[in-house]
Biopython code that builds the backbone (N, CA, C, O; Angstrom):
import numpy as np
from Bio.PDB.StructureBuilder import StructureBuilder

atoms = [
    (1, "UNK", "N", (25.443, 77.110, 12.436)),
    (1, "UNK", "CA", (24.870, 78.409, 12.166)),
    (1, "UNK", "C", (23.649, 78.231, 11.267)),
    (1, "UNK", "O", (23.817, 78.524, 10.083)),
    (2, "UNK", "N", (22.803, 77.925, 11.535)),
    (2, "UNK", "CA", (21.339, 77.698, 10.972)),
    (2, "UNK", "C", (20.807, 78.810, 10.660)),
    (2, "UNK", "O", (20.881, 79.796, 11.393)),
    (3, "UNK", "N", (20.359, 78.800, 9.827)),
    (3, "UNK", "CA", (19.250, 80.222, 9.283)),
    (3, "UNK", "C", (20.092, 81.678, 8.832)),
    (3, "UNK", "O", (19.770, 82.865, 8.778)),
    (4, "UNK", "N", (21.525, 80.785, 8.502)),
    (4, "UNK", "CA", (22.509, 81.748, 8.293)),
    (4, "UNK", "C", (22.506, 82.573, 6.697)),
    (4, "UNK", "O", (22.921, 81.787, 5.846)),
    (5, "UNK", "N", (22.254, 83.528, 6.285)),
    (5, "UNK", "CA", (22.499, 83.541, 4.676)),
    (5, "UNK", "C", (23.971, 84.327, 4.473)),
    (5, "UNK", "O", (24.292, 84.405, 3.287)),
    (6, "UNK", "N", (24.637, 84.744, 5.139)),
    (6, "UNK", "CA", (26.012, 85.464, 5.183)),
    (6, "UNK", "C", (26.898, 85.230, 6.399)),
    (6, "UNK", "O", (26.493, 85.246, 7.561)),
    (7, "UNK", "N", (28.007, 85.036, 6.053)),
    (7, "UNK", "CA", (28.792, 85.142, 7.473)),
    (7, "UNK", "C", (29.308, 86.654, 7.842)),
    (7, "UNK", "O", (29.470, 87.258, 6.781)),
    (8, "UNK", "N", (29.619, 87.471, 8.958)),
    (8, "UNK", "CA", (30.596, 88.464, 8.764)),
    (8, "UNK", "C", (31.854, 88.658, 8.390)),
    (8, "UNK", "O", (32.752, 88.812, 9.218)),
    (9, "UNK", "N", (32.011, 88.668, 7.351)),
    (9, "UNK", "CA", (33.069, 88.768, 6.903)),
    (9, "UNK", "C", (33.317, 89.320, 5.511)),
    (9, "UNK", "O", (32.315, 89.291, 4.796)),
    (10, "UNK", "N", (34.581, 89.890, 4.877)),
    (10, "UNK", "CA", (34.463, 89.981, 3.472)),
    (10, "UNK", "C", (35.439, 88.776, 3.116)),
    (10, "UNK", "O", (35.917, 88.132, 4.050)),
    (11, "UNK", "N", (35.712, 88.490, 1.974)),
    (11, "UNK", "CA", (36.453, 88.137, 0.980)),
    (11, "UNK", "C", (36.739, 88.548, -0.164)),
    (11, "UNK", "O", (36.026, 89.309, -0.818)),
    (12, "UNK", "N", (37.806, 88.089, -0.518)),
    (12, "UNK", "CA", (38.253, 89.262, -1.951)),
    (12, "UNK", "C", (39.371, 88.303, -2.636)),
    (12, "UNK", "O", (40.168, 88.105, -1.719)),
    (13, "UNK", "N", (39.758, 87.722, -3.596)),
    (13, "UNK", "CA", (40.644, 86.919, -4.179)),
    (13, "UNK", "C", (40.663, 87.080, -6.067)),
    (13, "UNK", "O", (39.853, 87.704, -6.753)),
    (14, "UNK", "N", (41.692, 86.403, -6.462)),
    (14, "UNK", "CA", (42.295, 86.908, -7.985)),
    (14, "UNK", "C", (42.446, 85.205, -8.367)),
    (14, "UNK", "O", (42.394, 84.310, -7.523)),
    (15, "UNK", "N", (42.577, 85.075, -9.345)),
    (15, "UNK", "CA", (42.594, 83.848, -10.325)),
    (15, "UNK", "C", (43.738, 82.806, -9.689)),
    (15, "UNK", "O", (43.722, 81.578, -9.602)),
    (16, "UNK", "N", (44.665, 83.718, -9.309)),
    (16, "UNK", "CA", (45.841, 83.122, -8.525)),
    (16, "UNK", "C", (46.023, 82.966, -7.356)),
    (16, "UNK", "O", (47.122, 82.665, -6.890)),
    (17, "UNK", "N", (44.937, 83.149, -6.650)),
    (17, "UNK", "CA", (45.288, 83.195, -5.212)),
    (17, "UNK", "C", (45.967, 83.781, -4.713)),
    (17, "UNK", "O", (46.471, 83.466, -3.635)),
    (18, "UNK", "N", (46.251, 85.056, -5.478)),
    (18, "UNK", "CA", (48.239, 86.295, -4.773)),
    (18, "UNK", "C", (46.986, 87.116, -4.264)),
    (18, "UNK", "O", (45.831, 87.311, -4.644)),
    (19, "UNK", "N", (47.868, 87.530, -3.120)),
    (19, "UNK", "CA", (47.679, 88.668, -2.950)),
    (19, "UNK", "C", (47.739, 90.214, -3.887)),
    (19, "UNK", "O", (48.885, 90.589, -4.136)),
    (20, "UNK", "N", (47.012, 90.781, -4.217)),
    (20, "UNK", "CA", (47.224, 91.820, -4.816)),
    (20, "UNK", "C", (47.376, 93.454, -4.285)),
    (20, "UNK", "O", (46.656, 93.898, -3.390)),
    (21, "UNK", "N", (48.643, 94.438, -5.122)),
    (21, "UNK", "CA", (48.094, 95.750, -4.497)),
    (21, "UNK", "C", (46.911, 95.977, -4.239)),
    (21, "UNK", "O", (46.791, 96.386, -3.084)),
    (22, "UNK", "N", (45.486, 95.861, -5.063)),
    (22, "UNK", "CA", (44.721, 96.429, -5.325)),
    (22, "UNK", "C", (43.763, 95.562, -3.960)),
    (22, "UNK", "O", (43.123, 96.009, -3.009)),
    (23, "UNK", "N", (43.986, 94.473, -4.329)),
    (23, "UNK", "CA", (43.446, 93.937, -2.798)),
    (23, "UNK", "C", (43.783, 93.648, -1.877)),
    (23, "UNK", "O", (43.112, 92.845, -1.228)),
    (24, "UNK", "N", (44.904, 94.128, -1.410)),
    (24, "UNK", "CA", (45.218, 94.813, -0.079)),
    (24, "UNK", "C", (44.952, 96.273, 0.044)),
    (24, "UNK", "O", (44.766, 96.633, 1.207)),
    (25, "UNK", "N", (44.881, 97.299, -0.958)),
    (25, "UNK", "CA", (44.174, 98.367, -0.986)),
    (25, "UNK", "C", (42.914, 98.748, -0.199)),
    (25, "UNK", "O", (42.713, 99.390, 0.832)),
    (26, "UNK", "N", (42.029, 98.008, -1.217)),
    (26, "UNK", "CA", (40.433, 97.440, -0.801)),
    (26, "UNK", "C", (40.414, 97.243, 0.886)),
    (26, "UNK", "O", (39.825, 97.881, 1.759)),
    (27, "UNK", "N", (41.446, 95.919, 0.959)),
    (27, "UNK", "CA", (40.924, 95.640, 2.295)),
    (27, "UNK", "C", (41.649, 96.752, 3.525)),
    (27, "UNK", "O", (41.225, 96.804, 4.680)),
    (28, "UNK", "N", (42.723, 97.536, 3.045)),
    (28, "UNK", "CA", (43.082, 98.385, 4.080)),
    (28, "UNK", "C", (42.314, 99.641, 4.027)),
    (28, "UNK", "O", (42.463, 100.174, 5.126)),
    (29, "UNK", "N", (41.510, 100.422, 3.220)),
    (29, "UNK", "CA", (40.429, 101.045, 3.059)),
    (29, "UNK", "C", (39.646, 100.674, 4.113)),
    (29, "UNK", "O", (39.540, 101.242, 5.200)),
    (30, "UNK", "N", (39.019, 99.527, 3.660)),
    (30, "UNK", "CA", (37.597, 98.567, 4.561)),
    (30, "UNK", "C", (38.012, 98.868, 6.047)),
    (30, "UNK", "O", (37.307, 99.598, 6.743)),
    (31, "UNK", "N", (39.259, 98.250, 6.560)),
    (31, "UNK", "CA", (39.747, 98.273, 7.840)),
    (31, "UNK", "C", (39.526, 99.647, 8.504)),
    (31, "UNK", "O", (38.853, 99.917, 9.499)),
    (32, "UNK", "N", (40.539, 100.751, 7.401)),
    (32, "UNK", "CA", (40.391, 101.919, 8.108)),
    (32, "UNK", "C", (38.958, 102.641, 8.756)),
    (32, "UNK", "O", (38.730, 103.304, 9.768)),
    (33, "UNK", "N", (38.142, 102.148, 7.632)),
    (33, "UNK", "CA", (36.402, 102.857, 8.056)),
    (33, "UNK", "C", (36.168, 102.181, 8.766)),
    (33, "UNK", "O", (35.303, 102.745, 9.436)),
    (34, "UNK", "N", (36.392, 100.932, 9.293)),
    (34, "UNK", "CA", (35.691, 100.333, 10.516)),
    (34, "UNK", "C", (36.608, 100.598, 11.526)),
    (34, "UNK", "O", (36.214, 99.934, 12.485)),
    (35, "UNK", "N", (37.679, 101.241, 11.860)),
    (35, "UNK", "CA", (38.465, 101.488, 12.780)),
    (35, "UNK", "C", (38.125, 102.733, 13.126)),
    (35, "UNK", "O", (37.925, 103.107, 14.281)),
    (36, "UNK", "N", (38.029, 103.599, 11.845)),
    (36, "UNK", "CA", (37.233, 105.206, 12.193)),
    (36, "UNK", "C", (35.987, 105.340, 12.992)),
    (36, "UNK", "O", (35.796, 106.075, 13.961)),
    (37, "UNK", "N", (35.164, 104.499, 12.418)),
    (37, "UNK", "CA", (33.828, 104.224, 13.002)),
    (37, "UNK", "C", (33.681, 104.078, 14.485)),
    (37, "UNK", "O", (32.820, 104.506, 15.254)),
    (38, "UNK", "N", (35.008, 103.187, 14.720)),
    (38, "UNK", "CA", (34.959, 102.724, 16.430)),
    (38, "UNK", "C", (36.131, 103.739, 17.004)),
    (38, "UNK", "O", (36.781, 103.681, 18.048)),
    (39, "UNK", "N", (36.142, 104.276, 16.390)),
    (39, "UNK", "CA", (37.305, 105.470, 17.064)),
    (39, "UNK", "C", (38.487, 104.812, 17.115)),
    (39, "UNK", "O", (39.144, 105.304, 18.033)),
    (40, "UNK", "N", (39.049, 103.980, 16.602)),
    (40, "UNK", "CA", (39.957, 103.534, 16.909)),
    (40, "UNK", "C", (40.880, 103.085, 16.053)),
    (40, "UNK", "O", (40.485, 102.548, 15.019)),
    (41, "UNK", "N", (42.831, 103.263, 16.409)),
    (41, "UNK", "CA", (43.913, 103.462, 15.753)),
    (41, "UNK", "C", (44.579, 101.944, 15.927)),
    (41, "UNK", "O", (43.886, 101.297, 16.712)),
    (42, "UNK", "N", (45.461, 101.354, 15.540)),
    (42, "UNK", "CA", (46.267, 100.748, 14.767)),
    (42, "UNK", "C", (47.367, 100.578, 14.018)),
    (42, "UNK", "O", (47.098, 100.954, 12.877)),
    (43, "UNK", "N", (48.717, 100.112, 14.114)),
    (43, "UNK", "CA", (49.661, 100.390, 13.784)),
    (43, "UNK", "C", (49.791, 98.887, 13.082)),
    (43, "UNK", "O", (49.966, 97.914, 13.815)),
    (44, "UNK", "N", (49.705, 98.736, 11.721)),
    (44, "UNK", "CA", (49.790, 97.477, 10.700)),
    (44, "UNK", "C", (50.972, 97.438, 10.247)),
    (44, "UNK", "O", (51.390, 98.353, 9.538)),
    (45, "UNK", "N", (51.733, 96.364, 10.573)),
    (45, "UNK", "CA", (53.324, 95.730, 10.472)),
    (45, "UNK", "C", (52.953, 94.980, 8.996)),
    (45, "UNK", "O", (51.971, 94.256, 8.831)),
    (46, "UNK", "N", (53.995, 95.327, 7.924)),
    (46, "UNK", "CA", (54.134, 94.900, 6.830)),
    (46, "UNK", "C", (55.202, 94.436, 6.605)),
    (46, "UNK", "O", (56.195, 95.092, 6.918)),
    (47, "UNK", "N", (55.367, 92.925, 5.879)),
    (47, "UNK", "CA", (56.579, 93.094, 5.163)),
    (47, "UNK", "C", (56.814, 93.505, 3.849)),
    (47, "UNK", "O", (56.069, 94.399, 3.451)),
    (48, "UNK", "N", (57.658, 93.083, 3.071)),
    (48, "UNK", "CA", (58.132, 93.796, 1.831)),
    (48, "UNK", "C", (57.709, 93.053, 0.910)),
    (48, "UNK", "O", (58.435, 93.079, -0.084)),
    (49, "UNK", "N", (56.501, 92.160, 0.809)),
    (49, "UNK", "CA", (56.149, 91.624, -0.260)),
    (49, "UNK", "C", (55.479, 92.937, -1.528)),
    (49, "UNK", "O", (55.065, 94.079, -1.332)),
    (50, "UNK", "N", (55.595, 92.295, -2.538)),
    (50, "UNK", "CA", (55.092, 93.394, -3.249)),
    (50, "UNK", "C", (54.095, 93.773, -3.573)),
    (50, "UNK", "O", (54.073, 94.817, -4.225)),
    (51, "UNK", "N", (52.825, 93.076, -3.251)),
    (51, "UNK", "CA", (51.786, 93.656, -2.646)),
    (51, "UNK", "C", (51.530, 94.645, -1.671)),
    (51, "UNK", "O", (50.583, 95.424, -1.775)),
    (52, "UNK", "N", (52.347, 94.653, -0.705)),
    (52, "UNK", "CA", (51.977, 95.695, 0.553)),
    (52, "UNK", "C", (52.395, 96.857, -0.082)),
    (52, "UNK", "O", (53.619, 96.767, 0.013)),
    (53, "UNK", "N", (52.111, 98.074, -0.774)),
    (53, "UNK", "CA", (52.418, 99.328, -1.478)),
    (53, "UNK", "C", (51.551, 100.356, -0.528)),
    (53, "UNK", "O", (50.366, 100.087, -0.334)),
    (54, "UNK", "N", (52.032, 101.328, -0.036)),
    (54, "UNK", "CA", (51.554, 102.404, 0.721)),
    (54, "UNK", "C", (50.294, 102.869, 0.183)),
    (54, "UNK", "O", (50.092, 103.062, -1.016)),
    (55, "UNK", "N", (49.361, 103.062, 1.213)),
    (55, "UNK", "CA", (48.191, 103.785, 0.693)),
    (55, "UNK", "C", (47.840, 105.048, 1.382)),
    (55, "UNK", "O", (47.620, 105.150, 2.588)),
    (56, "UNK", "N", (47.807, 105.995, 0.509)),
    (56, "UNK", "CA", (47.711, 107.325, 0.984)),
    (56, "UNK", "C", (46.204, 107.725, 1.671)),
    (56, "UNK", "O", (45.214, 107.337, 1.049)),
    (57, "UNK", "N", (46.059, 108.255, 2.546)),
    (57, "UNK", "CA", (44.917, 108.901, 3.456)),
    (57, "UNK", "C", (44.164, 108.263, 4.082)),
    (57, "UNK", "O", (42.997, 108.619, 4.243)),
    (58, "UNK", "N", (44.874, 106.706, 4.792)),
    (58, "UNK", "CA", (44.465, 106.122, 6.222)),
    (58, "UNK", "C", (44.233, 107.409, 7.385)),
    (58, "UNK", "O", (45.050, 108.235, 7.790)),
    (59, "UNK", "N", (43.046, 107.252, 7.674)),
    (59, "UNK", "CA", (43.102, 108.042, 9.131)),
    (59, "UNK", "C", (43.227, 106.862, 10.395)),
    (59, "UNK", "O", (43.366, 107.177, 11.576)),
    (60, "UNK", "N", (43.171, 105.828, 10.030)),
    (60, "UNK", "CA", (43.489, 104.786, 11.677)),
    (60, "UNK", "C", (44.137, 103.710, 11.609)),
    (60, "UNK", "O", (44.224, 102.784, 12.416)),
    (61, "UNK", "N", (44.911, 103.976, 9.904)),
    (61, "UNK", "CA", (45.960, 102.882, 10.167)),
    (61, "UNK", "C", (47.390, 103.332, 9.982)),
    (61, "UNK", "O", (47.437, 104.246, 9.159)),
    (62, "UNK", "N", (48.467, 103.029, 10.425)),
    (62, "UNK", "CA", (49.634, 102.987, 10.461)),
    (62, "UNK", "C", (50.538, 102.321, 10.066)),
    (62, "UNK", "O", (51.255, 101.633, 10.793)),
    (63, "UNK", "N", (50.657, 102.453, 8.583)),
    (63, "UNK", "CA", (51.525, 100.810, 7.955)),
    (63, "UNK", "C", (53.226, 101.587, 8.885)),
    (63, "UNK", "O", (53.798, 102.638, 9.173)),
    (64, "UNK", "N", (53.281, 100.598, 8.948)),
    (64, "UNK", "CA", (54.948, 100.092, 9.718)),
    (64, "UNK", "C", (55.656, 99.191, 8.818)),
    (64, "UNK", "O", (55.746, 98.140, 9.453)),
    (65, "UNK", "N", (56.063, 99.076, 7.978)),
    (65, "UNK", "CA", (57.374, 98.495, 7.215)),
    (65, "UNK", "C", (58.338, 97.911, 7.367)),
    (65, "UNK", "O", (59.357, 98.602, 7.361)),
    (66, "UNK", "N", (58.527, 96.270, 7.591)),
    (66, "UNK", "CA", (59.851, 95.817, 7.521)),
    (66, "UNK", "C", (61.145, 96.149, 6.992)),
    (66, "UNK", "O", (61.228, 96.204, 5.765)),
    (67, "UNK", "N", (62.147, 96.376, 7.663)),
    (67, "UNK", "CA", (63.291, 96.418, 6.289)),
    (67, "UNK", "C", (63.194, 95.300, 5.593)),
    (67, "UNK", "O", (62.903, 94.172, 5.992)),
    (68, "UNK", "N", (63.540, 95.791, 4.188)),
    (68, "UNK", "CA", (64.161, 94.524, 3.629)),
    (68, "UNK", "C", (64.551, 93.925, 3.550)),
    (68, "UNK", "O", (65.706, 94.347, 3.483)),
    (69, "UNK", "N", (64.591, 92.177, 3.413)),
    (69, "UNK", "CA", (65.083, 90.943, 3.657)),
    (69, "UNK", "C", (64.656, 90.699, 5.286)),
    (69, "UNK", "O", (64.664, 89.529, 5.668)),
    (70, "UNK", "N", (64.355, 91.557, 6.075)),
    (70, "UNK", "CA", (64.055, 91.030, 7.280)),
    (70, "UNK", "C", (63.190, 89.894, 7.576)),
    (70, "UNK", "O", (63.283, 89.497, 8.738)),
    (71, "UNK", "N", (62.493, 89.360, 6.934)),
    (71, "UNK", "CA", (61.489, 88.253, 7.211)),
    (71, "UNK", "C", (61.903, 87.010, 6.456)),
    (71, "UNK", "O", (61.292, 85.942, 6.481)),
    (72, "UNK", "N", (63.146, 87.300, 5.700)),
    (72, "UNK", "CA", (63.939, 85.851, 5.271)),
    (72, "UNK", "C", (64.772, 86.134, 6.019)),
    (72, "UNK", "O", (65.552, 85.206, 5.809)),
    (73, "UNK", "N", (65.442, 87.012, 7.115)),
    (73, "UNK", "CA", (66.519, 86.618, 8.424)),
    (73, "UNK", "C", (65.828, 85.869, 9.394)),
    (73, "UNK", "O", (66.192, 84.830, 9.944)),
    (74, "UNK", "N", (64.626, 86.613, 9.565)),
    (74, "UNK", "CA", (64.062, 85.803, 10.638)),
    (74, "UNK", "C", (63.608, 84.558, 10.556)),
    (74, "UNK", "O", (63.388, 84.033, 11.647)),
    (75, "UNK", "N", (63.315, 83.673, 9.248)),
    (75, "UNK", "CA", (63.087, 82.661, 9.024)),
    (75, "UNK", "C", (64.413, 81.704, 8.954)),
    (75, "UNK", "O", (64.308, 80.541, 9.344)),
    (76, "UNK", "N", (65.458, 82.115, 8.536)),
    (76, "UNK", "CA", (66.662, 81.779, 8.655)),
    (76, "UNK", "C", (66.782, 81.678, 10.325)),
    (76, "UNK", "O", (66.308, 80.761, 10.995)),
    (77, "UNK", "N", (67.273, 82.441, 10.668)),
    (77, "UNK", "CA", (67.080, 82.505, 12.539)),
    (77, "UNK", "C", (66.676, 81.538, 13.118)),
    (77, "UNK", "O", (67.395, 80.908, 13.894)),
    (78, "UNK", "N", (65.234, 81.166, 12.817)),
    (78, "UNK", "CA", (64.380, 80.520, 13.624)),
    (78, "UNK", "C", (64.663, 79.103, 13.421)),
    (78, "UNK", "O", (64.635, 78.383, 14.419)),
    (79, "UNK", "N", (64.997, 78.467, 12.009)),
    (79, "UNK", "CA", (65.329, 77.062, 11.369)),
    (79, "UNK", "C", (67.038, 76.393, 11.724)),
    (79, "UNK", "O", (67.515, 75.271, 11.893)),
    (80, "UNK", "N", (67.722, 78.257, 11.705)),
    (80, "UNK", "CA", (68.835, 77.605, 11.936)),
    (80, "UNK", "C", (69.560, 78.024, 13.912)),
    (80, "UNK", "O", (70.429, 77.254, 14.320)),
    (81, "UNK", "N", (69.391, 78.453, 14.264)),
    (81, "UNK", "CA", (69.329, 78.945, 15.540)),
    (81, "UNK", "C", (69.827, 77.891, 16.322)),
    (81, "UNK", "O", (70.955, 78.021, 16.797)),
    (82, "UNK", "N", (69.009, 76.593, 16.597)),
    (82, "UNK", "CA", (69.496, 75.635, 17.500)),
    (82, "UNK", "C", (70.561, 75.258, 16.952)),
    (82, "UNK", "O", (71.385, 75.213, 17.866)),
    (83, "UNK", "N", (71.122, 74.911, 15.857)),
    (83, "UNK", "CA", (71.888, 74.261, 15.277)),
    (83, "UNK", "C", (73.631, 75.390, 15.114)),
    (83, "UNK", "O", (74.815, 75.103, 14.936)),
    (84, "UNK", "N", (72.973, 76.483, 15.272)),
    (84, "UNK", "CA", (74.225, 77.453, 15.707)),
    (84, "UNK", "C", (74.555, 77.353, 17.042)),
    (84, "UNK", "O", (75.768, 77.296, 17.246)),
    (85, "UNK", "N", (73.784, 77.311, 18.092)),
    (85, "UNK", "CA", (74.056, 77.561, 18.999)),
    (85, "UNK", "C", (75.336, 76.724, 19.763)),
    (85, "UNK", "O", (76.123, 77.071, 20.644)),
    (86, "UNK", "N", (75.175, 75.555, 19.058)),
    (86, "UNK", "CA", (75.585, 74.503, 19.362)),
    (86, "UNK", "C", (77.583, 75.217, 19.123)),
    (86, "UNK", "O", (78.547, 75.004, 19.858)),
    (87, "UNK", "N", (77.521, 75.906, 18.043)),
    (87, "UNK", "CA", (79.155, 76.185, 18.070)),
    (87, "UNK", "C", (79.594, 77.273, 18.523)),
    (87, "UNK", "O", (80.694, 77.740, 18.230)),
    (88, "UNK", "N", (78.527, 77.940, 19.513)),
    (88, "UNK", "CA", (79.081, 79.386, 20.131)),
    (88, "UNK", "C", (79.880, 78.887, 21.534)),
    (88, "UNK", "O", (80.426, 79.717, 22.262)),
]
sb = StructureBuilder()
sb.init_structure("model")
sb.init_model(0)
sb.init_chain("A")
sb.init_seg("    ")
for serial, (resi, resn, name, xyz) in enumerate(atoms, 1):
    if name == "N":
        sb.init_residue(resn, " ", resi, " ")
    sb.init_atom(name, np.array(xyz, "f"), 0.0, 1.0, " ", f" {name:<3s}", serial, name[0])
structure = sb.get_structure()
């Protein structure tokens, strides 16, 4: 990419490398206006980390919510699965 001075993209990060409410905020804001812009909706699957906190007055996104613990079953599942199968 020659003669490049920006890529498209944003970035956004904290001292720690976490994810934060505030910047997942930011970036689900950002998302929504460029989804508005193109007319277009979205349904964003979250899990329950504690960063993902609801943000009020998306017009084109749709947070969707894991239950809880669901994404340590499914990691469980996936590691232990073959190794169950074996005693059904």
């Amino acid at each position: 990419m020659k003669n490049c001075k920006s890529l498209p993209l944003f970035y956004d990060a904290n001292s720690k490398a976490w994810m934060t409410a505030d910047i997942w905020e930011k970036t689900l804001r950002r998302w929504d206006l460029n989804f508005s812009k193109q007319k277009g909706k979205v349904a964003l699957i979250a899990d329950n980390c504690t960063a993902h906190c609801t943000v009020d007055g998306l017009k084109s996104i749709e947070l969707v919510f894991l239950p809880p613990n669901s994404t340590c079953i499914a990691a469980f599942r996936s590691r232990h699965n073959p190794k169950l199968q074996g005693y059904l």
